[in-house]
mmCIF file of the N, C-alpha and C atoms, coordinates in Angstrom:
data_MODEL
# 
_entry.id   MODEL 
# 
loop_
_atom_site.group_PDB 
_atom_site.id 
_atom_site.type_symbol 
_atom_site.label_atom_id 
_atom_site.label_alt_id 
_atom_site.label_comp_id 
_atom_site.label_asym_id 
_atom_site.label_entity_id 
_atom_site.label_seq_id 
_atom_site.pdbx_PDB_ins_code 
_atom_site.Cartn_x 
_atom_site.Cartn_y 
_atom_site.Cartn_z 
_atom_site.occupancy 
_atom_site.B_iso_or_equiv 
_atom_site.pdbx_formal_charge 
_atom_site.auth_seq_id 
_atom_site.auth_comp_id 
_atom_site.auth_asym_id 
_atom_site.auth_atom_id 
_atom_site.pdbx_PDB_model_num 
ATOM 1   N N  . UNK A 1 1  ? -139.858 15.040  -45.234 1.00 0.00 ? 1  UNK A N  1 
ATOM 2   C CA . UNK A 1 1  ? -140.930 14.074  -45.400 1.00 0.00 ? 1  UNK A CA 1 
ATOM 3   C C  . UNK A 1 1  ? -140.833 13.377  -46.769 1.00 0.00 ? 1  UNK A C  1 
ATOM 4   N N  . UNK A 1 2  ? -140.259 14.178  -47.996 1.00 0.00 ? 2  UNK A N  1 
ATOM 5   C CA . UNK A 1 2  ? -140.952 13.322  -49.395 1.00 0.00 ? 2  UNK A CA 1 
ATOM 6   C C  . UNK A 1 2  ? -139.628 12.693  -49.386 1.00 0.00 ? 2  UNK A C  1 
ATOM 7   N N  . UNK A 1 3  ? -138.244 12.987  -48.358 1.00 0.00 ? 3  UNK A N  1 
ATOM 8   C CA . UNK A 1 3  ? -137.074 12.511  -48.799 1.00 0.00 ? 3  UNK A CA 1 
ATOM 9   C C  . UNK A 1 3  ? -137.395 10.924  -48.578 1.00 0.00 ? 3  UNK A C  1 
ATOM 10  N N  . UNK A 1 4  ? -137.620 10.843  -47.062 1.00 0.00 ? 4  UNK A N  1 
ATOM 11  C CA . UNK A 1 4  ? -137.745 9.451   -46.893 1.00 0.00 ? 4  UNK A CA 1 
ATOM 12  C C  . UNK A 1 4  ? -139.078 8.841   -47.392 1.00 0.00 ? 4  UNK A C  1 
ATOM 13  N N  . UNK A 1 5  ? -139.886 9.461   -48.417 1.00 0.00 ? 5  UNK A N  1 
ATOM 14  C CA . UNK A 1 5  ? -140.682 8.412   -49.241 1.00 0.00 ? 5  UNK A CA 1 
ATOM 15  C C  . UNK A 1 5  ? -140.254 7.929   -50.199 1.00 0.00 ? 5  UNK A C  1 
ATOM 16  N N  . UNK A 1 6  ? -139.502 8.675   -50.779 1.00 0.00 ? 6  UNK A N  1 
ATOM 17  C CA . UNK A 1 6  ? -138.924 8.627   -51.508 1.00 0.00 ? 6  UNK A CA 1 
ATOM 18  C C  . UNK A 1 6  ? -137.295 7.580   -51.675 1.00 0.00 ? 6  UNK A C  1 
ATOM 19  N N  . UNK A 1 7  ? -137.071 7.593   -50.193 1.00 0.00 ? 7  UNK A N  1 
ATOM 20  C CA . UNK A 1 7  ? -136.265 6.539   -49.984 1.00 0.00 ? 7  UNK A CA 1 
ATOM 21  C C  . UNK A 1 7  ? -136.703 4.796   -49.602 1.00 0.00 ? 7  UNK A C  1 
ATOM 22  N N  . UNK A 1 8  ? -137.868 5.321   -49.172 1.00 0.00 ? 8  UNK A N  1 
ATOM 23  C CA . UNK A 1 8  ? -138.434 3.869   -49.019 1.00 0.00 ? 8  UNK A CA 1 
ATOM 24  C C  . UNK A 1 8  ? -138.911 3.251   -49.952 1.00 0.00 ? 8  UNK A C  1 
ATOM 25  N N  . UNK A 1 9  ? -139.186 4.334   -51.340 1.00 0.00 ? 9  UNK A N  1 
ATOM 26  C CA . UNK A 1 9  ? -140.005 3.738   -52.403 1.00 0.00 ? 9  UNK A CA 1 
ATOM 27  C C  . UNK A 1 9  ? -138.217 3.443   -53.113 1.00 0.00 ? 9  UNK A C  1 
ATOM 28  N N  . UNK A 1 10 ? -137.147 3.619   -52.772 1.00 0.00 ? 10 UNK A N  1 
ATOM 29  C CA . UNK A 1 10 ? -135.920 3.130   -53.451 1.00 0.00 ? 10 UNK A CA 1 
ATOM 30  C C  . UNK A 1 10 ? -135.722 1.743   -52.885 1.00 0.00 ? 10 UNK A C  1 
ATOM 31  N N  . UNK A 1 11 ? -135.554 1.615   -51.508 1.00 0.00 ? 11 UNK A N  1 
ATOM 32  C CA . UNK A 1 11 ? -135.624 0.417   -50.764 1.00 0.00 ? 11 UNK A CA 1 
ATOM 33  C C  . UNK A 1 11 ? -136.593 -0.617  -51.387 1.00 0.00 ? 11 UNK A C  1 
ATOM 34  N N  . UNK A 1 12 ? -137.689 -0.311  -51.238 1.00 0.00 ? 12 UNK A N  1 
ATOM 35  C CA . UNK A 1 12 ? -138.518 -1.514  -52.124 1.00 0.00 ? 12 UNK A CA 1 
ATOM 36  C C  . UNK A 1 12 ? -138.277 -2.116  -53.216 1.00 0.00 ? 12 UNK A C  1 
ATOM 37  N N  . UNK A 1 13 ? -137.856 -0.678  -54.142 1.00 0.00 ? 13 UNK A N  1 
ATOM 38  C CA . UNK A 1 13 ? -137.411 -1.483  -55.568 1.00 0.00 ? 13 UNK A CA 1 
ATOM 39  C C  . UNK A 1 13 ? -136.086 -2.452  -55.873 1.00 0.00 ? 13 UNK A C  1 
ATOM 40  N N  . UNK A 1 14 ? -135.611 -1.543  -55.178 1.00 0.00 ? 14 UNK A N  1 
ATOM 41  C CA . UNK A 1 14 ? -134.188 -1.802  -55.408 1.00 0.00 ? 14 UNK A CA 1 
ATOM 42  C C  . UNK A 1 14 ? -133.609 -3.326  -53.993 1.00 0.00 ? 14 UNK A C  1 
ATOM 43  N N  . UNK A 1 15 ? -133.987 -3.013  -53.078 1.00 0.00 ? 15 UNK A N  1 
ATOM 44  C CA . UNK A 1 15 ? -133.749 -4.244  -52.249 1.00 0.00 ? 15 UNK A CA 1 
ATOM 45  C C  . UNK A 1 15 ? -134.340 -4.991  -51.503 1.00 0.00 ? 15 UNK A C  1 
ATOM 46  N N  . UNK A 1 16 ? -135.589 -5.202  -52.377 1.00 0.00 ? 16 UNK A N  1 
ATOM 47  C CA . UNK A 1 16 ? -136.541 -6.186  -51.771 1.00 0.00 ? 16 UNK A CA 1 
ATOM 48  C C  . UNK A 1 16 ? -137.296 -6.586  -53.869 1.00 0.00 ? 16 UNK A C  1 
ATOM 49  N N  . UNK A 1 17 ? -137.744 -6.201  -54.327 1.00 0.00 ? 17 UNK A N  1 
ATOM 50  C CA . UNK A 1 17 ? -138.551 -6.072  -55.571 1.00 0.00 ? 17 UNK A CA 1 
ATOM 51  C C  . UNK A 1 17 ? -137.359 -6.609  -56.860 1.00 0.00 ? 17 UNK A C  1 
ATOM 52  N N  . UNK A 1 18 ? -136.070 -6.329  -56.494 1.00 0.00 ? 18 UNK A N  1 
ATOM 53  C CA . UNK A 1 18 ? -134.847 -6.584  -57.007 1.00 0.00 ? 18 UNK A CA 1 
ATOM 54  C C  . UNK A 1 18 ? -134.242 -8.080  -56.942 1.00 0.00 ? 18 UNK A C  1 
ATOM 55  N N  . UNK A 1 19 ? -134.119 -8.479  -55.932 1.00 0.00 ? 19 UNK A N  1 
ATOM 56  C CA . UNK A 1 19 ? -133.568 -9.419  -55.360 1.00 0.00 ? 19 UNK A CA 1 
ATOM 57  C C  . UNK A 1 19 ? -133.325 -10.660 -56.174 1.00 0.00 ? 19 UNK A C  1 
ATOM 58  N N  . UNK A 1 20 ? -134.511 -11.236 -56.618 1.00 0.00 ? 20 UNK A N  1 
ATOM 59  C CA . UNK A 1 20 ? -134.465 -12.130 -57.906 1.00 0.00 ? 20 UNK A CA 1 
ATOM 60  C C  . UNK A 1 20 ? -133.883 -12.206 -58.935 1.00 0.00 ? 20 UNK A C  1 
ATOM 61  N N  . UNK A 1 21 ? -133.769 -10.663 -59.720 1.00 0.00 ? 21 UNK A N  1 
ATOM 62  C CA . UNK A 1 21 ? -133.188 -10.333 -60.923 1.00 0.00 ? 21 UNK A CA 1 
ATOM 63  C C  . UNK A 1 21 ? -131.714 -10.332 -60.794 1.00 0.00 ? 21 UNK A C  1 
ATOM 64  N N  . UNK A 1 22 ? -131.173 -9.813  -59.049 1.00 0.00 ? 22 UNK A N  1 
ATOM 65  C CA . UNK A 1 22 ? -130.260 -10.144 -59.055 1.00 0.00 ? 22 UNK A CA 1 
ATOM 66  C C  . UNK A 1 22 ? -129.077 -11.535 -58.888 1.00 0.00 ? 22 UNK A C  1 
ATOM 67  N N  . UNK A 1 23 ? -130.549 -12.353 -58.341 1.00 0.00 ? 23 UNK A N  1 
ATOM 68  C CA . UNK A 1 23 ? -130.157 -13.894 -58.095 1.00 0.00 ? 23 UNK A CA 1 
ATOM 69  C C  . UNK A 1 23 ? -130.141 -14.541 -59.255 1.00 0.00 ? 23 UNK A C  1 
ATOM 70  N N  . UNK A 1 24 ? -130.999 -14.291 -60.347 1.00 0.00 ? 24 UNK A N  1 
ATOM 71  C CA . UNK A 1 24 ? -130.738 -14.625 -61.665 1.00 0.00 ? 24 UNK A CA 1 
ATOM 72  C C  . UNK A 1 24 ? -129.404 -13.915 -62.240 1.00 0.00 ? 24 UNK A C  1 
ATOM 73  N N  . UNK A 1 25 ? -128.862 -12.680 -62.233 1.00 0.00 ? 25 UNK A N  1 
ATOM 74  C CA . UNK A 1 25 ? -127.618 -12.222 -63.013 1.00 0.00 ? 25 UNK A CA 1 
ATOM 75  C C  . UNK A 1 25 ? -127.003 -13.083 -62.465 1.00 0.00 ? 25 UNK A C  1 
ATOM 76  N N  . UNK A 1 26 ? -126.417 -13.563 -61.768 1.00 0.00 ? 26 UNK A N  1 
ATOM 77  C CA . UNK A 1 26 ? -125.030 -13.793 -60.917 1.00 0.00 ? 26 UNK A CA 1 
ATOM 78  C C  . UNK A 1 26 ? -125.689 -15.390 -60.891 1.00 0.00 ? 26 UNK A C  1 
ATOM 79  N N  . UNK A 1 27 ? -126.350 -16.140 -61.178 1.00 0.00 ? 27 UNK A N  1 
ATOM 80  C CA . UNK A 1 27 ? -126.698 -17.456 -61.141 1.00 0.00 ? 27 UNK A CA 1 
ATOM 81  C C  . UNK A 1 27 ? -126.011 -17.810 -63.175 1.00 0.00 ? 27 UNK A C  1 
ATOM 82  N N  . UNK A 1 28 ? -126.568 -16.308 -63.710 1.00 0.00 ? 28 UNK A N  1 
ATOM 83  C CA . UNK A 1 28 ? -125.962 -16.777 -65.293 1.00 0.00 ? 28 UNK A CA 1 
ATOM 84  C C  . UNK A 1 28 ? -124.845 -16.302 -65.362 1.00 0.00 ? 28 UNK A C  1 
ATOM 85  N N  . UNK A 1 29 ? -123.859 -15.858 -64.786 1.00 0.00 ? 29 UNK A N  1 
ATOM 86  C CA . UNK A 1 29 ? -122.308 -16.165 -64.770 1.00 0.00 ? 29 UNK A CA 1 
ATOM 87  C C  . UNK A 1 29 ? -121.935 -17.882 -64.784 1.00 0.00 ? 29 UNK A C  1 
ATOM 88  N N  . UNK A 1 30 ? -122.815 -18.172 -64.167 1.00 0.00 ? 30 UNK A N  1 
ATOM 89  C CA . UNK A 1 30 ? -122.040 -19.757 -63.402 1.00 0.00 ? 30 UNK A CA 1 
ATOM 90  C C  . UNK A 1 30 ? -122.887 -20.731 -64.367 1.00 0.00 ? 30 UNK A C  1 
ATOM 91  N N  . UNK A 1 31 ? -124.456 -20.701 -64.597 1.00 0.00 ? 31 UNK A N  1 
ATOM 92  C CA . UNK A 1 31 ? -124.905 -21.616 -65.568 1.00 0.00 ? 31 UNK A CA 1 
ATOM 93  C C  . UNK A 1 31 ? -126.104 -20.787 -66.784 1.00 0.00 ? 31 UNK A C  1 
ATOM 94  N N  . UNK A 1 32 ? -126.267 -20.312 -67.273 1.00 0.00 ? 32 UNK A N  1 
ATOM 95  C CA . UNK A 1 32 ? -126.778 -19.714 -68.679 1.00 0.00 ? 32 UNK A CA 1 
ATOM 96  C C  . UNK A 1 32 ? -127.729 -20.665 -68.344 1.00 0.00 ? 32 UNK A C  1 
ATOM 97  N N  . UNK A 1 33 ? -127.924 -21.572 -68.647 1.00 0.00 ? 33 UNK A N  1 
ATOM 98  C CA . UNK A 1 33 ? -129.427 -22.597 -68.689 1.00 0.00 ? 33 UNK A CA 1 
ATOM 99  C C  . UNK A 1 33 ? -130.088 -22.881 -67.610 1.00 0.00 ? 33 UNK A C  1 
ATOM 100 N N  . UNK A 1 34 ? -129.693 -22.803 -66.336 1.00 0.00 ? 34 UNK A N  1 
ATOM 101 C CA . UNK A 1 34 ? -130.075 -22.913 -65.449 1.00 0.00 ? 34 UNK A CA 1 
ATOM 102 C C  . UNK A 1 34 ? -130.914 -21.166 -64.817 1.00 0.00 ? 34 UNK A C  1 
ATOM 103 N N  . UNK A 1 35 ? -130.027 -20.284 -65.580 1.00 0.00 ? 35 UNK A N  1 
ATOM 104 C CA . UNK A 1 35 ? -130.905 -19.029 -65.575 1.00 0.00 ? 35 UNK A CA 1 
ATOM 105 C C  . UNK A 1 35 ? -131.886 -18.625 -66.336 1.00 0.00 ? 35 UNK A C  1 
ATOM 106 N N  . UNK A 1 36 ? -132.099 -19.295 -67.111 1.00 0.00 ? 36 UNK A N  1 
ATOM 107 C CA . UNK A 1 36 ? -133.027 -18.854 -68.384 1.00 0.00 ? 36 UNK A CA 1 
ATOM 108 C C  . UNK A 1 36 ? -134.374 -20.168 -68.644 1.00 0.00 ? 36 UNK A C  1 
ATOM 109 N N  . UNK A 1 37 ? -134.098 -20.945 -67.448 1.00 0.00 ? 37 UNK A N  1 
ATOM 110 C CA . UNK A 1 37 ? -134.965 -21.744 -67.467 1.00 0.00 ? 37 UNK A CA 1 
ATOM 111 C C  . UNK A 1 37 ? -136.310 -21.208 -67.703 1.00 0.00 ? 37 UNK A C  1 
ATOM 112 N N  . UNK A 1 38 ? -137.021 -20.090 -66.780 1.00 0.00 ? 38 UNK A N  1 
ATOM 113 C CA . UNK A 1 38 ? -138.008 -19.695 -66.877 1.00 0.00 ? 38 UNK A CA 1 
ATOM 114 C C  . UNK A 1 38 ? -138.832 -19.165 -68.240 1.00 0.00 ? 38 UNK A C  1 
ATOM 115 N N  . UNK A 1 39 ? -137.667 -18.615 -68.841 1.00 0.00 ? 39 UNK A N  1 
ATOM 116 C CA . UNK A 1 39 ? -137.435 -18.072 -70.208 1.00 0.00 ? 39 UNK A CA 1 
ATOM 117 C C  . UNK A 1 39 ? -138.374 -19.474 -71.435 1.00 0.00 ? 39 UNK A C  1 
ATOM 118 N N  . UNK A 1 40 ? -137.771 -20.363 -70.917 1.00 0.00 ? 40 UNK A N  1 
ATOM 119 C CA . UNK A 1 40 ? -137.533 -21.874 -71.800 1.00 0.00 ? 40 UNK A CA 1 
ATOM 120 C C  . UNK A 1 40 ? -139.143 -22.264 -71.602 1.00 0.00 ? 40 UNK A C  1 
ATOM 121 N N  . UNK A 1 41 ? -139.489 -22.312 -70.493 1.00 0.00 ? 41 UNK A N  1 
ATOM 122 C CA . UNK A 1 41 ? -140.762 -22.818 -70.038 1.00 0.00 ? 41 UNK A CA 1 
ATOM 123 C C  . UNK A 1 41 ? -141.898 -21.781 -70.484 1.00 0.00 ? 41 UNK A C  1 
ATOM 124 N N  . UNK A 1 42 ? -141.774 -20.846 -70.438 1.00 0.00 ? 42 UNK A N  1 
ATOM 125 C CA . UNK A 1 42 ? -142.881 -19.257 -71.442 1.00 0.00 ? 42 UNK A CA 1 
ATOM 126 C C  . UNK A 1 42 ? -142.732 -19.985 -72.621 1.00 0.00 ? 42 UNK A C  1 
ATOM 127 N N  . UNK A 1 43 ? -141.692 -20.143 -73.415 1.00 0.00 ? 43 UNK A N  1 
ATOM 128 C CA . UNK A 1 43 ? -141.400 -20.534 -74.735 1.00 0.00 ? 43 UNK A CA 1 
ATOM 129 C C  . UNK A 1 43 ? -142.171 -21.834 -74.811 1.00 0.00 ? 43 UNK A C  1 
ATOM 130 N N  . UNK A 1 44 ? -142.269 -22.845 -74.851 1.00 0.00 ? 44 UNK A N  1 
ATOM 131 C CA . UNK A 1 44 ? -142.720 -23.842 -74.712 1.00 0.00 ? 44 UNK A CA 1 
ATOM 132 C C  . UNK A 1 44 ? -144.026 -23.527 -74.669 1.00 0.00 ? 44 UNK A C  1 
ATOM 133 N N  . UNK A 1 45 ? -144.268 -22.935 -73.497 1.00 0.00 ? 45 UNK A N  1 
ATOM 134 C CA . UNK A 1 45 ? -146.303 -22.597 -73.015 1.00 0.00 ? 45 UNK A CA 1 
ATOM 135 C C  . UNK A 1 45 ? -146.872 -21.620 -74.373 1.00 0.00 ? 45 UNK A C  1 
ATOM 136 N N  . UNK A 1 46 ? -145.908 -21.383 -74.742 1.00 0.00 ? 46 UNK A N  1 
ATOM 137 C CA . UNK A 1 46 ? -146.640 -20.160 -76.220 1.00 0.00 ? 46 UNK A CA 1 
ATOM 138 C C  . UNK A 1 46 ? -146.446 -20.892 -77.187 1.00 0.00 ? 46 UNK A C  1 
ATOM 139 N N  . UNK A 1 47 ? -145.870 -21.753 -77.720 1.00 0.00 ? 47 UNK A N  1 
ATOM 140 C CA . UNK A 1 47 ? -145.753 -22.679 -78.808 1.00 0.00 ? 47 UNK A CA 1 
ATOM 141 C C  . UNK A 1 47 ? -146.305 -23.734 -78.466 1.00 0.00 ? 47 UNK A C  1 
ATOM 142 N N  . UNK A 1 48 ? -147.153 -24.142 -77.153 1.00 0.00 ? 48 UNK A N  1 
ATOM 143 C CA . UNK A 1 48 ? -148.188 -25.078 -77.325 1.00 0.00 ? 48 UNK A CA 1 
ATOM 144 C C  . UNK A 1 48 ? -149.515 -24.455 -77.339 1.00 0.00 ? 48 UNK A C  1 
ATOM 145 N N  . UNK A 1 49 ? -149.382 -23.226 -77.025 1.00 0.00 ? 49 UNK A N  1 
ATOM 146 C CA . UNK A 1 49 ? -150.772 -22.620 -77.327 1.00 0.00 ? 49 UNK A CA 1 
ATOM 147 C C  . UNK A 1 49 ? -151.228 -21.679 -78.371 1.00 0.00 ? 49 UNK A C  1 
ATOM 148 N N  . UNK A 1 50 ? -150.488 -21.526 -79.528 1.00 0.00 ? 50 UNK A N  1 
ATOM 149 C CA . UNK A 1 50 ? -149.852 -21.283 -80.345 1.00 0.00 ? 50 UNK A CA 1 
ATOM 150 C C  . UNK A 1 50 ? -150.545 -22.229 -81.454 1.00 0.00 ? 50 UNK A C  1 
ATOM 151 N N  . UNK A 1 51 ? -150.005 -23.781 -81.472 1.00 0.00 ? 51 UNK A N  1 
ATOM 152 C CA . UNK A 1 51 ? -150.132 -24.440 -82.446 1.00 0.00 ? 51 UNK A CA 1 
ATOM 153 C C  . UNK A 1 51 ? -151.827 -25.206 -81.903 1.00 0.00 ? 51 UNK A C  1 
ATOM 154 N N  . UNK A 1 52 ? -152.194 -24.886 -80.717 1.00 0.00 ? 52 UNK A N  1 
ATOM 155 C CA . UNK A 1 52 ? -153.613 -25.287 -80.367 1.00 0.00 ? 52 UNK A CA 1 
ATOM 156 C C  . UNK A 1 52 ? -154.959 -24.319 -81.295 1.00 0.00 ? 52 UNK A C  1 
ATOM 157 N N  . UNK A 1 53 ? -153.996 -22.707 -80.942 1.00 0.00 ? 53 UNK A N  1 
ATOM 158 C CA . UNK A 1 53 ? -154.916 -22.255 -82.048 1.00 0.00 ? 53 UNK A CA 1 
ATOM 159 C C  . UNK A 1 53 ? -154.923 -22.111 -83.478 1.00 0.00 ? 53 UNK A C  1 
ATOM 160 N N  . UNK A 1 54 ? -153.795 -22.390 -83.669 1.00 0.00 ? 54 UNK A N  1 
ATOM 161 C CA . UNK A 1 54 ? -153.677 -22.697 -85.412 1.00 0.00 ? 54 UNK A CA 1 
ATOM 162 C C  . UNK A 1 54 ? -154.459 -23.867 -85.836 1.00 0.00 ? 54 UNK A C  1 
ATOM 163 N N  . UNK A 1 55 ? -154.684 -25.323 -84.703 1.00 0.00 ? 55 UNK A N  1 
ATOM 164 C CA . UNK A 1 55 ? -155.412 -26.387 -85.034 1.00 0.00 ? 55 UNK A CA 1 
ATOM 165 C C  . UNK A 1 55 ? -157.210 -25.823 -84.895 1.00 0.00 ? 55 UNK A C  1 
ATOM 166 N N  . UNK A 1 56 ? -156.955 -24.737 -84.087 1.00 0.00 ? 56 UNK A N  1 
ATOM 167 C CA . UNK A 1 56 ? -158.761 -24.611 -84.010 1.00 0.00 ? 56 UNK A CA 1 
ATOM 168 C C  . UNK A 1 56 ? -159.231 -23.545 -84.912 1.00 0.00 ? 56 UNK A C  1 
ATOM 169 N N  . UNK A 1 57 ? -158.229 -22.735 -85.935 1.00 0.00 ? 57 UNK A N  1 
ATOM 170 C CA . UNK A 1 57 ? -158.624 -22.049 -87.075 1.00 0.00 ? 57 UNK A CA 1 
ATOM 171 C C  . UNK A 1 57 ? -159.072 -22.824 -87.950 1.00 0.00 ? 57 UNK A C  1 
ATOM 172 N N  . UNK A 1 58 ? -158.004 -23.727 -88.153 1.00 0.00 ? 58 UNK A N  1 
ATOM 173 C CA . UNK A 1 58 ? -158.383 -24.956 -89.143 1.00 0.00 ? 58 UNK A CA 1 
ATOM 174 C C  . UNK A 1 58 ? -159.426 -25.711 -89.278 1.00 0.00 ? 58 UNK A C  1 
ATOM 175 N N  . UNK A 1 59 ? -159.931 -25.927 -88.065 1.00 0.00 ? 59 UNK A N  1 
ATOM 176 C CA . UNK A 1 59 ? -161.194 -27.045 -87.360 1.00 0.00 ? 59 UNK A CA 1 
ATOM 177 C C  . UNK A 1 59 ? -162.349 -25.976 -87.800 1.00 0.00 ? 59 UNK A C  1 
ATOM 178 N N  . UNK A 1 60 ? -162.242 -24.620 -87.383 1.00 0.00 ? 60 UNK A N  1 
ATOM 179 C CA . UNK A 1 60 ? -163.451 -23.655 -88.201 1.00 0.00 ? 60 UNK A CA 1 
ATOM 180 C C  . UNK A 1 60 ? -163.337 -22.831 -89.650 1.00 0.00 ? 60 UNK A C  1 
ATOM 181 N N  . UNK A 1 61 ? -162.368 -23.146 -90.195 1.00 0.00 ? 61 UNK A N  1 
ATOM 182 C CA . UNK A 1 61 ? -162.471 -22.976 -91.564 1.00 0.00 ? 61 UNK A CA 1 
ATOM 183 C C  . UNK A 1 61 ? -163.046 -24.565 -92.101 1.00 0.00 ? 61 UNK A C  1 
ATOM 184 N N  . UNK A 1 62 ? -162.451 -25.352 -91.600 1.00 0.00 ? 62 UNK A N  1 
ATOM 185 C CA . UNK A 1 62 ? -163.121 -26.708 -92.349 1.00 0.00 ? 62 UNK A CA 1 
ATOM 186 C C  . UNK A 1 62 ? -164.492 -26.990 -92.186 1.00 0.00 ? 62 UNK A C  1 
ATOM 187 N N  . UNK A 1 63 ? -164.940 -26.455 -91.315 1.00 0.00 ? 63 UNK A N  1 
ATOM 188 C CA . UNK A 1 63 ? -166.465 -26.527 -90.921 1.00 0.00 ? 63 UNK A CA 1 
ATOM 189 C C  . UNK A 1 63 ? -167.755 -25.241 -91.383 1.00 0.00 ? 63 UNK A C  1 
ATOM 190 N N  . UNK A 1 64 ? -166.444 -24.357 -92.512 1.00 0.00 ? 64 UNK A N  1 
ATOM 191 C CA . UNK A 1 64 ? -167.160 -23.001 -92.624 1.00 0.00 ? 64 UNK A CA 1 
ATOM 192 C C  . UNK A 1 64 ? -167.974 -22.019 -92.166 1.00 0.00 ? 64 UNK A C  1 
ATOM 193 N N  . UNK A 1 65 ? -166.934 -22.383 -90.152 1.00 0.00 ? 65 UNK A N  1 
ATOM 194 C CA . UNK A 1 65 ? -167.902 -21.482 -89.628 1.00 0.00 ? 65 UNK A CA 1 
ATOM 195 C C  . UNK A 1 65 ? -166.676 -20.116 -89.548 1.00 0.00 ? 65 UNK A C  1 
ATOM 196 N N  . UNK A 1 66 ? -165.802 -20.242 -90.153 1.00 0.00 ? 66 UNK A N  1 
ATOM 197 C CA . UNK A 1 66 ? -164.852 -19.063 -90.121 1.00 0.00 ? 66 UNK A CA 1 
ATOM 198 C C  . UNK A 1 66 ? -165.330 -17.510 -90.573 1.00 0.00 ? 66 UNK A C  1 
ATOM 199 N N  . UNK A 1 67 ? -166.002 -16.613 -89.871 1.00 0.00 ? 67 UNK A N  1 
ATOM 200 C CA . UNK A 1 67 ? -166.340 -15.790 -90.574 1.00 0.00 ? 67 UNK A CA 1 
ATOM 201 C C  . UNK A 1 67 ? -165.293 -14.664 -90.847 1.00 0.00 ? 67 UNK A C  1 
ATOM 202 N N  . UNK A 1 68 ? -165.364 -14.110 -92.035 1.00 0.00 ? 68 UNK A N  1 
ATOM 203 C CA . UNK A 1 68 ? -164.112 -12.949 -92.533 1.00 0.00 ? 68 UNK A CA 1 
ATOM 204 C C  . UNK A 1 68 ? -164.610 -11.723 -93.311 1.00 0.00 ? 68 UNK A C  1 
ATOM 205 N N  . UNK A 1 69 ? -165.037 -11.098 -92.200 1.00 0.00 ? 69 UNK A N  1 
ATOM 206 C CA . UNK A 1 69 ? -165.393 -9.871  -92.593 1.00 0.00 ? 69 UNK A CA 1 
ATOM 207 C C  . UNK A 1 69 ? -164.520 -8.630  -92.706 1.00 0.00 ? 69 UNK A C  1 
ATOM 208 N N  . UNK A 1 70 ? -164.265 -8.240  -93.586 1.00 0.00 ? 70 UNK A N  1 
ATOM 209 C CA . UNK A 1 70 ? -163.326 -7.097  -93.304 1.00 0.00 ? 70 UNK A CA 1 
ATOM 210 C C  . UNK A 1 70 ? -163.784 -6.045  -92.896 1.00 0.00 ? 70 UNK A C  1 
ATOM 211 N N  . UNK A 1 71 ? -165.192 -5.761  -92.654 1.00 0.00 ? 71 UNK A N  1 
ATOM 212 C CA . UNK A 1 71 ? -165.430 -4.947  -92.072 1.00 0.00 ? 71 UNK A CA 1 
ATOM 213 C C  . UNK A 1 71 ? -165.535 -4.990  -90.545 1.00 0.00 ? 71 UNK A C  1 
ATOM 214 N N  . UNK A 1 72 ? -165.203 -5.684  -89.976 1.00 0.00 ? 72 UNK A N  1 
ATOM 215 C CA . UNK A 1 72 ? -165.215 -5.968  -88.787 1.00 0.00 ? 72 UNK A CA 1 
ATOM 216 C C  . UNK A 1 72 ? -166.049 -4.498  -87.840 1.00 0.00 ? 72 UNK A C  1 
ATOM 217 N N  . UNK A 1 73 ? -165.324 -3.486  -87.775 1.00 0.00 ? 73 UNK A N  1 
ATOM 218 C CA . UNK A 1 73 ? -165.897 -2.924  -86.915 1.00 0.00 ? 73 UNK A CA 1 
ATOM 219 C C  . UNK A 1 73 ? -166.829 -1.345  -88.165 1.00 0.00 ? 73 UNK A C  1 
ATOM 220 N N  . UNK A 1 74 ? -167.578 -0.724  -87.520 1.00 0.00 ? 74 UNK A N  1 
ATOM 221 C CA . UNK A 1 74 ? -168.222 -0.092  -88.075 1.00 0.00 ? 74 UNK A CA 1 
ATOM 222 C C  . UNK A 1 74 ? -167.540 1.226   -88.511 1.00 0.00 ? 74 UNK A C  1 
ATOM 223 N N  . UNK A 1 75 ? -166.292 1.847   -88.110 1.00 0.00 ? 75 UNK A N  1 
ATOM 224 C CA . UNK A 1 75 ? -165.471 3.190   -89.286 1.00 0.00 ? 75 UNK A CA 1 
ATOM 225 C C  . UNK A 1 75 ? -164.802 2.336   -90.038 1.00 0.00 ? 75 UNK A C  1 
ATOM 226 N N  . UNK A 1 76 ? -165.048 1.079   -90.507 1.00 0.00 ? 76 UNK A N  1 
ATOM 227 C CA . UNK A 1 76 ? -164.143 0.660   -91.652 1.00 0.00 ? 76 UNK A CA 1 
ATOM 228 C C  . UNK A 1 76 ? -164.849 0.623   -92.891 1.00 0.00 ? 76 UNK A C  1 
ATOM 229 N N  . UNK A 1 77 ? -165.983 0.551   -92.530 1.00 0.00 ? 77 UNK A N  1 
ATOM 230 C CA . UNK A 1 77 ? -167.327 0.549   -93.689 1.00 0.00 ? 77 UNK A CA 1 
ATOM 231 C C  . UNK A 1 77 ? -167.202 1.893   -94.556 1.00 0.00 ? 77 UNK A C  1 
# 
């Protein structure tokens, strides 16, 4: 009984849950940029949201609503 759960929980991972990672290896033999696209597009989405909140630190320090407490939580007191 736990063999074949144990085999089905291999099957899933491995050849169904897998499948992609392996369509990506063997896609970056042949083009590197064309595999890492996804990679490129995270990068991008974090360095625009990124420099959105660096503009809205700025926007509340200039307005002195930045508060900076170092005590933030109460065992630091």
């Amino acid at each position: 009984m736990w063999t074949s759960f144990f085999n089905a929980i291999q099957y899933l991972t491995v050849d169904v849950l897998m499948v992609p990672m392996d369509w990506l290896a063997k896609l970056e033999l042949t083009n590197w940029w064309a595999a890492n696209t996804l990679n490129w597009i995270f990068i991008i989405i974090c360095s625009i949201a990124f420099v959105y909140w660096l503009k809205q630190l700025k926007i509340f320090k200039a307005n002195n609503e930045d508060e900076q407490d170092t005590t933030a939580h109460s065992f630091l007191k």
